[in-house]
TITIKOL-661227 format. One record per atom (N, C-alpha, C): residue in three letters; x, z, y. Coordinates in Angstrom, 2 decimals. Layout:
# residues N
PT, resn, xx, zz, yy
PT, ALA, X, Z, Y
...
***
This chain:
# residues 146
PT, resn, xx, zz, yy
PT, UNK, -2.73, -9.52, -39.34
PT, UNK, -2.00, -8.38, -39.87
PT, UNK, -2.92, -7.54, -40.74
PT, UNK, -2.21, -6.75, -41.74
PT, UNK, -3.34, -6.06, -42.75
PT, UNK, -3.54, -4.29, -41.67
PT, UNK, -4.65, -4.65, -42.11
PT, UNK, -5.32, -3.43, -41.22
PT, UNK, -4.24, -1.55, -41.80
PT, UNK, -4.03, -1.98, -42.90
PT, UNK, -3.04, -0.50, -43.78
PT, UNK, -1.96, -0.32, -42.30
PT, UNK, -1.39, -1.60, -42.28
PT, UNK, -0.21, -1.62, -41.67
PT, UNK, -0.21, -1.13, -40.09
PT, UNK, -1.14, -1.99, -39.52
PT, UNK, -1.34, -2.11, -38.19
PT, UNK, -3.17, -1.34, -38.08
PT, UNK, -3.48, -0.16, -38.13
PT, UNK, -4.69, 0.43, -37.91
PT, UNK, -5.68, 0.33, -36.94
PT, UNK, -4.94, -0.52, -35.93
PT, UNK, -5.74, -0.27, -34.39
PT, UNK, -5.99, -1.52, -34.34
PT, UNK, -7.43, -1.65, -33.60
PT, UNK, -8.47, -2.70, -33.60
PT, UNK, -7.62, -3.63, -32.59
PT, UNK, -7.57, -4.70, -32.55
PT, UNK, -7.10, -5.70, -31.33
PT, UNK, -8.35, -5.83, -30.08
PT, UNK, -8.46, -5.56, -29.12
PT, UNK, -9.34, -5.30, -28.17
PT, UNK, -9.76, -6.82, -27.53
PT, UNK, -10.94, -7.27, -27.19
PT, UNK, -10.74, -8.31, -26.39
PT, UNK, -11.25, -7.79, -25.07
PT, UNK, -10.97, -8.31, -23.86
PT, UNK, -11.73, -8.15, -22.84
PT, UNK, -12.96, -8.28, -22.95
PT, UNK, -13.20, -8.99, -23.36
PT, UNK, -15.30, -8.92, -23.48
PT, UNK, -15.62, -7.53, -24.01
PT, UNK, -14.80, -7.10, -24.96
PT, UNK, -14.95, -5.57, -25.51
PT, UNK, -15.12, -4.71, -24.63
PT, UNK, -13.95, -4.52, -23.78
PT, UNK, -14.04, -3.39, -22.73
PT, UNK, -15.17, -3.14, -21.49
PT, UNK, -15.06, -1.69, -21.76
PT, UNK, -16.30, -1.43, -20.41
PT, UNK, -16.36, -2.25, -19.22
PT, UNK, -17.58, -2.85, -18.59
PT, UNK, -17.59, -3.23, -17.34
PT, UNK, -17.56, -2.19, -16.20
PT, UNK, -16.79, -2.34, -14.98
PT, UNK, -17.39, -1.38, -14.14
PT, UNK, -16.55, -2.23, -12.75
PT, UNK, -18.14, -2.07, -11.82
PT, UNK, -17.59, -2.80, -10.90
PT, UNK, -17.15, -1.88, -9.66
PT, UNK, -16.17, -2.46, -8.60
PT, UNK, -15.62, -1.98, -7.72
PT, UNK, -17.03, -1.44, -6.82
PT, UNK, -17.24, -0.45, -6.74
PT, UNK, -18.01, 0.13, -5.33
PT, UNK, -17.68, 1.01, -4.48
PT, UNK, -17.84, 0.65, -3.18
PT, UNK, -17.31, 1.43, -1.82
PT, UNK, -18.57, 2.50, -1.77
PT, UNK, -17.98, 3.67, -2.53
PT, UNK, -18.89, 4.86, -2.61
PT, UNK, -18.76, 5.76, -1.95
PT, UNK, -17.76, 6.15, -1.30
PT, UNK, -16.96, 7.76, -0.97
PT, UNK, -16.47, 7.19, 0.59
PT, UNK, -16.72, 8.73, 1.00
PT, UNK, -15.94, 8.82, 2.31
PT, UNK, -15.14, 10.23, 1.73
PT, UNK, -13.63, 9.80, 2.64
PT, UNK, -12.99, 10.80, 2.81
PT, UNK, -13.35, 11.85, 2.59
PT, UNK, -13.25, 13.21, 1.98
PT, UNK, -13.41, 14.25, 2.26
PT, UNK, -12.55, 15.16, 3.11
PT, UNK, -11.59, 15.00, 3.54
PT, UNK, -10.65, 15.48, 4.27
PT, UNK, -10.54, 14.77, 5.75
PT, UNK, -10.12, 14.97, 6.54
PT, UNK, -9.98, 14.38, 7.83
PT, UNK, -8.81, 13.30, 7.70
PT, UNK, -7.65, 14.22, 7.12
PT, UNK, -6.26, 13.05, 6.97
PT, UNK, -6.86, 11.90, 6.43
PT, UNK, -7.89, 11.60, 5.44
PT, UNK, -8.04, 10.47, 4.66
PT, UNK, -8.67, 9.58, 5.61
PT, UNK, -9.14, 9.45, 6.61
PT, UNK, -9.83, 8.87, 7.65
PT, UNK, -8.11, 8.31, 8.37
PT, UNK, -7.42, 9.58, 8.45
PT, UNK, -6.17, 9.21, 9.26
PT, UNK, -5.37, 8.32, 8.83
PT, UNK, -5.08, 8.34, 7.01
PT, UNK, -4.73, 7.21, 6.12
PT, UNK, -5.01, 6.21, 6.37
PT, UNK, -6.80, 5.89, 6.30
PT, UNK, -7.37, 4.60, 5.99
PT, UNK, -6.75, 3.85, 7.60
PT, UNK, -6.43, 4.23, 8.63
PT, UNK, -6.48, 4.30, 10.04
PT, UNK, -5.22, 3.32, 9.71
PT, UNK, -4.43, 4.14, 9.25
PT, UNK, -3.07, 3.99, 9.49
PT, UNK, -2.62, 2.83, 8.61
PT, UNK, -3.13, 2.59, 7.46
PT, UNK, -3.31, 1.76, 6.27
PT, UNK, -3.93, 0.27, 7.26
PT, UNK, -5.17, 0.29, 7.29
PT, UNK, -5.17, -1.14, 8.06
PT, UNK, -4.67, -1.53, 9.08
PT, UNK, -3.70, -0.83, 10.44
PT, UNK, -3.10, -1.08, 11.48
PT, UNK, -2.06, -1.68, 10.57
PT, UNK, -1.37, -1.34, 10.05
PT, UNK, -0.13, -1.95, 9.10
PT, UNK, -0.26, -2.86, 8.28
PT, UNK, -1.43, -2.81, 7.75
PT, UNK, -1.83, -3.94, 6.89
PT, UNK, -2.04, -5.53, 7.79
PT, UNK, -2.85, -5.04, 8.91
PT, UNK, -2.93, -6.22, 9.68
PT, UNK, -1.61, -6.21, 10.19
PT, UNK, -0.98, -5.48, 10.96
PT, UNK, 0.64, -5.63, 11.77
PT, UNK, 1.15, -7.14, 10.53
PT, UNK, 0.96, -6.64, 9.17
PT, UNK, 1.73, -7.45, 8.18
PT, UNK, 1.10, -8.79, 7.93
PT, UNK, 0.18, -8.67, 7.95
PT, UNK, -0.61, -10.36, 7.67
PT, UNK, -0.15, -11.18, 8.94
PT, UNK, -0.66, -10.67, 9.97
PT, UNK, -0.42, -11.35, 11.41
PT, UNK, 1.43, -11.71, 11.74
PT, UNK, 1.91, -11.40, 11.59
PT, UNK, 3.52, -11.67, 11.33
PT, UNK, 3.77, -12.21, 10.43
PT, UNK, 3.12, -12.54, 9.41
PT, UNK, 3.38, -12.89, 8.12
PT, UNK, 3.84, -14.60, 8.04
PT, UNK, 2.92, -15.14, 8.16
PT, UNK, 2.92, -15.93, 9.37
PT, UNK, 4.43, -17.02, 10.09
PT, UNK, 4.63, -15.98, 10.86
PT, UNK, 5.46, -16.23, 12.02
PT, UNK, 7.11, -16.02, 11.39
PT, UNK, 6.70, -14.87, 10.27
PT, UNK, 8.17, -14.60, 9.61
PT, UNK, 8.25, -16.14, 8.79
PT, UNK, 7.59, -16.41, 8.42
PT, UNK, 7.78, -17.44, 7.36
PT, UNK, 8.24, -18.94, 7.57
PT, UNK, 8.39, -18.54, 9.12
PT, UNK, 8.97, -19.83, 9.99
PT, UNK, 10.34, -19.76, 9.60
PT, UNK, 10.93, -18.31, 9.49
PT, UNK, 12.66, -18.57, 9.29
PT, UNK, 12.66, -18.08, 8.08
PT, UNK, 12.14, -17.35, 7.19
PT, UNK, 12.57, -17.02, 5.46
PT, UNK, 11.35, -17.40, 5.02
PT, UNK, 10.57, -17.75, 4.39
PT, UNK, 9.57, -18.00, 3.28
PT, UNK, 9.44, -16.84, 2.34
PT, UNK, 10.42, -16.44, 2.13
PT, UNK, 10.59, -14.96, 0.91
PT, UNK, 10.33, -14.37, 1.65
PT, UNK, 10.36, -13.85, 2.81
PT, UNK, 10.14, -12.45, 3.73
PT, UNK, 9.00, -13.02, 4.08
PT, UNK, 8.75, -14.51, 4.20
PT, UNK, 7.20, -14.36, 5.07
PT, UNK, 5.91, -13.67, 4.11
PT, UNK, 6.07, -14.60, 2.80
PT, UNK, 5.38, -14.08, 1.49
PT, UNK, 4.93, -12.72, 1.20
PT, UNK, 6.35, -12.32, 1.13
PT, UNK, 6.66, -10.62, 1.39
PT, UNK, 5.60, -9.62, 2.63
PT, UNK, 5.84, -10.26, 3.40
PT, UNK, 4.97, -9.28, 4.33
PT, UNK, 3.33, -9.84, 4.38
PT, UNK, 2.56, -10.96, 3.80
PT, UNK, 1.91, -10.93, 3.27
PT, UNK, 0.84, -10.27, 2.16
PT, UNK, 1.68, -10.32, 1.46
PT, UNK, 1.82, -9.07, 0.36
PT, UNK, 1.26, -8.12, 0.40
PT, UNK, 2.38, -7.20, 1.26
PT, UNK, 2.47, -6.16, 1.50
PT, UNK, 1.21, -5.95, 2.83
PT, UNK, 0.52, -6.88, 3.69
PT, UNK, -0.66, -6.39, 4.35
PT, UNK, -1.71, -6.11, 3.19
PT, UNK, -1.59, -7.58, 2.69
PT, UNK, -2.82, -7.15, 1.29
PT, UNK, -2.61, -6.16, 0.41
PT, UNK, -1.55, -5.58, 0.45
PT, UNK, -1.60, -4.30, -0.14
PT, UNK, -2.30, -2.78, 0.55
PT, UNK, -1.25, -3.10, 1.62
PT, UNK, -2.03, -1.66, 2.48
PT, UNK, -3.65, -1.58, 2.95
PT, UNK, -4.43, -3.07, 2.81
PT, UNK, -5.41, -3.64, 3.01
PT, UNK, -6.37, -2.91, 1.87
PT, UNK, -5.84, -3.23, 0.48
PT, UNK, -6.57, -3.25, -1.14
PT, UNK, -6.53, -1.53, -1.13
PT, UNK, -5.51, -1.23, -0.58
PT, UNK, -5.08, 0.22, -0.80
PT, UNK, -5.99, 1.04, 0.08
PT, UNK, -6.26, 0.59, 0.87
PT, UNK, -7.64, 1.58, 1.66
PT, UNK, -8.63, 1.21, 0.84
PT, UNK, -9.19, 0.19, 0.71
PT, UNK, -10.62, -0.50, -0.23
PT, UNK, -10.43, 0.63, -1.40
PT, UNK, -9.32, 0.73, -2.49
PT, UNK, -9.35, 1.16, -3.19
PT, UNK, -9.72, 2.95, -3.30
PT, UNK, -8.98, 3.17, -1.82
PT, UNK, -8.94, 4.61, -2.10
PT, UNK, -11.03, 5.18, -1.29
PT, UNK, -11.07, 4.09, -1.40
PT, UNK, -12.96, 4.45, -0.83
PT, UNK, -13.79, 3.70, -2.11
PT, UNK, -13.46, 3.42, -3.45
PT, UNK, -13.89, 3.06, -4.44
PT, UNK, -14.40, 4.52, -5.35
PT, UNK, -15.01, 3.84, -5.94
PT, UNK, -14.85, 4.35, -7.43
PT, UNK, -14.10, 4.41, -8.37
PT, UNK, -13.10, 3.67, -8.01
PT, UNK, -11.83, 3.89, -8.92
PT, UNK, -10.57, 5.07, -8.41
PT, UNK, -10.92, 5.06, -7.57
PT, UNK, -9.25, 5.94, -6.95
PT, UNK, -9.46, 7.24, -7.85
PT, UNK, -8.21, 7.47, -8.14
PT, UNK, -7.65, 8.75, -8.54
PT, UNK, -6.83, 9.81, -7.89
PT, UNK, -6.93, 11.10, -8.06
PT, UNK, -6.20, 11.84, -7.14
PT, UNK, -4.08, 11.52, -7.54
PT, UNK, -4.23, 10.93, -8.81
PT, UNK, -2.35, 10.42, -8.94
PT, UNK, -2.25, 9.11, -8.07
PT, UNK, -2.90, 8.31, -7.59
PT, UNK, -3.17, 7.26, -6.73
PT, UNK, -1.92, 7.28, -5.11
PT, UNK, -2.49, 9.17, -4.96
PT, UNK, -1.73, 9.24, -3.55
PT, UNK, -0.21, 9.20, -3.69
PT, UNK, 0.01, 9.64, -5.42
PT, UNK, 1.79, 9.26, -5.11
PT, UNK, 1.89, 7.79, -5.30
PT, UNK, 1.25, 7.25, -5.80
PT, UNK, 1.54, 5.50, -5.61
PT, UNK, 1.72, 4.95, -4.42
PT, UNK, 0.04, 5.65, -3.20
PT, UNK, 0.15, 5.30, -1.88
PT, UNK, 1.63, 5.50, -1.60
PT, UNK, 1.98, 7.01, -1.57
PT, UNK, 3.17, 7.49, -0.60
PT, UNK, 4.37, 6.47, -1.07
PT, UNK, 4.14, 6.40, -2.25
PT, UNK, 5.34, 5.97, -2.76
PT, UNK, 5.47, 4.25, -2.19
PT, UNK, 4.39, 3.28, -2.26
PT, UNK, 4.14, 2.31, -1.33
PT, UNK, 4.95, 2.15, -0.01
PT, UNK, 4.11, 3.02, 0.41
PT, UNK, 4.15, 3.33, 1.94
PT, UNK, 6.08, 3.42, 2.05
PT, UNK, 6.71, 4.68, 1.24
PT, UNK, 8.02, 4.64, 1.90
PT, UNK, 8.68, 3.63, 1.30
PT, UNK, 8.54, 2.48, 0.47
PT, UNK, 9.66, 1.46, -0.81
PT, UNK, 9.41, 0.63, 0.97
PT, UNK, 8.30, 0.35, 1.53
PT, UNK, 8.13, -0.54, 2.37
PT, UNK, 9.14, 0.04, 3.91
PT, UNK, 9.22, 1.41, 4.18
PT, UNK, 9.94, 2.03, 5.06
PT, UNK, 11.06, 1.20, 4.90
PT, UNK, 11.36, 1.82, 3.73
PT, UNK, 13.33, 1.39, 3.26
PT, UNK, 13.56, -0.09, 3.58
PT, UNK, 12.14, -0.70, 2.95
PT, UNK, 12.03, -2.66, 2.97
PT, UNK, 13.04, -2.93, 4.00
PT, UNK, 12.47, -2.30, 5.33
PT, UNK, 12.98, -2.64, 6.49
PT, UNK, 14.26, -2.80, 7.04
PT, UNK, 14.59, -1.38, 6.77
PT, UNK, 16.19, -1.11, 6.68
PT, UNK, 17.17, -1.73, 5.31
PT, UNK, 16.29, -2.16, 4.14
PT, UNK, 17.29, -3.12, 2.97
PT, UNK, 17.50, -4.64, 3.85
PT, UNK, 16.43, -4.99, 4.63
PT, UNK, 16.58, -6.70, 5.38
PT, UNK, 17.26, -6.14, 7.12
PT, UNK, 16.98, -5.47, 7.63
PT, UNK, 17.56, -5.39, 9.20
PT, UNK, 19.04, -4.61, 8.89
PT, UNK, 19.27, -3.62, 8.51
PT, UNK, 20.45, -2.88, 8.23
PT, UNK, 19.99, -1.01, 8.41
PT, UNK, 20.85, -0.67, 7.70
PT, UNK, 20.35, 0.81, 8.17
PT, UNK, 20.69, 1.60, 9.60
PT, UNK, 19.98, 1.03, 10.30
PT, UNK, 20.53, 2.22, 11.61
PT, UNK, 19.24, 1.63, 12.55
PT, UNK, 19.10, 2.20, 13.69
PT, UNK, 18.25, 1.73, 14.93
PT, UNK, 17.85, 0.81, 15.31
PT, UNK, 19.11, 0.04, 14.64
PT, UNK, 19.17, -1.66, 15.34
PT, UNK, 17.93, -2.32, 14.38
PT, UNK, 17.51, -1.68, 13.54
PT, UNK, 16.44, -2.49, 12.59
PT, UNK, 15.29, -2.47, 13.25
PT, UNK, 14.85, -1.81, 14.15
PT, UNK, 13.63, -1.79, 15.02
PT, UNK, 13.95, -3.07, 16.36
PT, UNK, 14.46, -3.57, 16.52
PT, UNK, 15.13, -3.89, 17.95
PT, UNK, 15.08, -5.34, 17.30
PT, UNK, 14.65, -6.46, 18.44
PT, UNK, 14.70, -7.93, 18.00
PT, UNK, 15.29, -8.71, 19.09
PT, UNK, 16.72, -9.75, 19.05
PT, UNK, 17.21, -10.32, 20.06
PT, UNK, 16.91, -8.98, 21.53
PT, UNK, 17.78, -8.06, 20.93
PT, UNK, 18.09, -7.22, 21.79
PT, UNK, 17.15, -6.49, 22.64
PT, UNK, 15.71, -6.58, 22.15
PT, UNK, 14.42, -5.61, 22.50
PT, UNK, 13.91, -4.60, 21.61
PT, UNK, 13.35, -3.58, 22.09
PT, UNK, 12.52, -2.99, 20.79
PT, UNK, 11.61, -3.56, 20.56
PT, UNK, 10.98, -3.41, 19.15
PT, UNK, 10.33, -4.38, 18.67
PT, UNK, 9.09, -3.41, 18.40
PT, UNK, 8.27, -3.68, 19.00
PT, UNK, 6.85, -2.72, 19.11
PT, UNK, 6.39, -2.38, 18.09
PT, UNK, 6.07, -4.06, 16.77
PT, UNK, 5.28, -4.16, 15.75
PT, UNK, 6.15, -3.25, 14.92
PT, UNK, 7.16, -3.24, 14.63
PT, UNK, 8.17, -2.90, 13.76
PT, UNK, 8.17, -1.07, 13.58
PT, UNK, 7.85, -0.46, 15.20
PT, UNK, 7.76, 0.62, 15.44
PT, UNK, 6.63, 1.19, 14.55
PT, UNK, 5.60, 0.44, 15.25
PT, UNK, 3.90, 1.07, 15.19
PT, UNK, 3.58, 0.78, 13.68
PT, UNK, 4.62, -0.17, 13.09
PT, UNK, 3.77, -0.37, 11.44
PT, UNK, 4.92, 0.78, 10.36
PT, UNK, 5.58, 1.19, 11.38
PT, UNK, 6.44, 1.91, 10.32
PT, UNK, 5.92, 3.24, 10.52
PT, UNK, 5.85, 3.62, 11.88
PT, UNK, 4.96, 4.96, 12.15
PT, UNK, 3.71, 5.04, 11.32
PT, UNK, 2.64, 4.03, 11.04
PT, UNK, 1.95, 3.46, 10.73
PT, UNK, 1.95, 4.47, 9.00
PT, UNK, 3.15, 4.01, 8.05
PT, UNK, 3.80, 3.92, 7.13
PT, UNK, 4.10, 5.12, 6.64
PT, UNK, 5.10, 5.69, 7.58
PT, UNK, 5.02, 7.43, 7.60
PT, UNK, 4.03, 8.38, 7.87
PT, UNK, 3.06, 8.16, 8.41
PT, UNK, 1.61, 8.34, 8.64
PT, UNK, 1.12, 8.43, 6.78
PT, UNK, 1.29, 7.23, 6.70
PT, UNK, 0.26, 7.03, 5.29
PT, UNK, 1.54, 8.08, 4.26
PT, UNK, 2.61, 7.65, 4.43
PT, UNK, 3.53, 8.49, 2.93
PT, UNK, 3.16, 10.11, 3.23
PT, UNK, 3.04, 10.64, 4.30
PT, UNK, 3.06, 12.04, 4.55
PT, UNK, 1.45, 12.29, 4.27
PT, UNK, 0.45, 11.79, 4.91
PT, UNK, -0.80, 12.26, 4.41
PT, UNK, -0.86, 11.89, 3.28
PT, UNK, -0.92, 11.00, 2.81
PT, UNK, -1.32, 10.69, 0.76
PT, UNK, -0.46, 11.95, 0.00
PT, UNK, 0.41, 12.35, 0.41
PT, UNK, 1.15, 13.42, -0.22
PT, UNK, 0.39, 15.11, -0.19
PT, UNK, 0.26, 15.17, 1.73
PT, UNK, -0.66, 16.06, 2.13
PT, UNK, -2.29, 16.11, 1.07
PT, UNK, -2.57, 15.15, 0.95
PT, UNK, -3.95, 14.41, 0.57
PT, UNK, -3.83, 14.98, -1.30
PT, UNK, -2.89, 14.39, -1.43
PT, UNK, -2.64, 14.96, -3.28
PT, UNK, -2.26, 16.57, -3.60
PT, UNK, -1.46, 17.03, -2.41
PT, UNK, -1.27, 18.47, -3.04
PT, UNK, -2.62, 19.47, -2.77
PT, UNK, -3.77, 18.54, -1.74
PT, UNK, -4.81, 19.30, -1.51
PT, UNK, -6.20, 18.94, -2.36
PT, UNK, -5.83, 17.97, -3.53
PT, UNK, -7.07, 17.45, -3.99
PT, UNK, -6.96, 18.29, -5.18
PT, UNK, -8.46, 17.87, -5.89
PT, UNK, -9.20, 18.93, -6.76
PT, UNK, -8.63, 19.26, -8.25
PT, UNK, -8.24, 17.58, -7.80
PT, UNK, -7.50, 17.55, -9.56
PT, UNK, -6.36, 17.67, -9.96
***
């Protein structure tokens, strides 16, 4: 393309800055300890089922896969050098798309916690888990610097 037309340089990756992931930072707040807490109990709840779901759907097993390695990357990240204080509405926002997850595949009411007519422990503790993380990352953003 003639440069008149199109002004902006085409970038290659070799171009752009390097910068590597480093686990630099601790929390400054207490909740963020309570996050990271709450972030890998759920993250593992999801890998470890992951698994076992994938015996009867493959799409849901995948799915909750996923979604451990997410809540997993998502602590790593928020103890990087990369995290940003707009980060925590991504967390929260994470955290509750995965709430709803539950109730879009079980149905909306009580019965989505409950399995062949038990409560279902994991289901409890990773959603508490969940609301934990959407309410502090929120707490966490309206109290950060930036």
């Amino acid at each position: 393309m003639d440069n008149q037309i199109f002004p902006l340089q085409l970038l290659r990756f070799t171009d752009l800055p390097r910068r590597r992931l480093v686990i630099q930072r601790s929390p400054s707040n207490p909740i963020g300890y309570l996050v990271i807490l709450a972030a890998v109990i759920t993250g593992v709840i999801h890998l470890l089922l992951g698994p076992q779901v994938m015996g009867f759907s493959q799409l849901l097993g995948v799915l909750f896969i996923l979604n451990g390695v997410g809540f997993l990357g998502g602590a790593v990240l928020y103890l990087s050098n990369y995290w940003r204080s707009e980060l925590y509405l991504v967390a929260a926002g994470y955290a509750i798309a995965t709430i709803f997850g539950l109730f879009m595949f079980q149905g909306f009411s009580i019965e989505a916690f409950y399995m062949n007519g038990s409560l279902n422990p994991m289901a409890v503790v990773s959603k508490a888990a969940e609301a934990v993380i959407a309410l502090g990352t929120l707490y966490l953003y309206t109290n950060s610097d930036s």
